[in-house]
C-alpha positions, 0 to 999 in steps of 0.5 A: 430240508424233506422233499414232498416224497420223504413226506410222502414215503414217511406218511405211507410207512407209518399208516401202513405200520399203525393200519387198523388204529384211527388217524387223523392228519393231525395226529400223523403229522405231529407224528411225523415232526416229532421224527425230523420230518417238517410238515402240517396237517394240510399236507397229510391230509391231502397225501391221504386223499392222493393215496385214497385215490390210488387204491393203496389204502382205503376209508373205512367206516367203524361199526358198533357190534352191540348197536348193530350201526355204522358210528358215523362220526370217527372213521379210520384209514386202513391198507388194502392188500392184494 
């Protein structure tokens, strides 16, 4: 059985390895089951705000270049480095 920590360590690889792609916790915990790590999206959702919170990654927003605007309704996690 995965602790909350394996949960958490496996969700902060895998978004620091896929930063940049759109995720939804959906998605990231199909993912995370299909690899033996057992958890829903209720959970991934909630590390992602816990991580959001703690500045180790951040929402950003996706903008059309051709429209010139911001598309408000996919977003996208990215990780912030020092």
């Amino acid at each position: 059985m995965r602790t909350d920590s394996t949960v958490l360590e496996r969700l902060a690889e895998y978004m620091m390895d896929n930063s940049g792609n759109l995720n939804s916790p959906n998605n990231i915990a199909n993912v995370l089951d299909a690899n033996r790590v057992p958890t829903n999206h209720v959970t991934v959702g909630r590390y992602i705000s816990y991580l959001r919170d703690a500045f180790a990654f951040y929402e950003a927003k996706r903008y059309d270049i051709k429209g010139k605007k911001y598309i408000t309704n996919r977003r996208g996690l990215l990780t912030e480095f020092p």
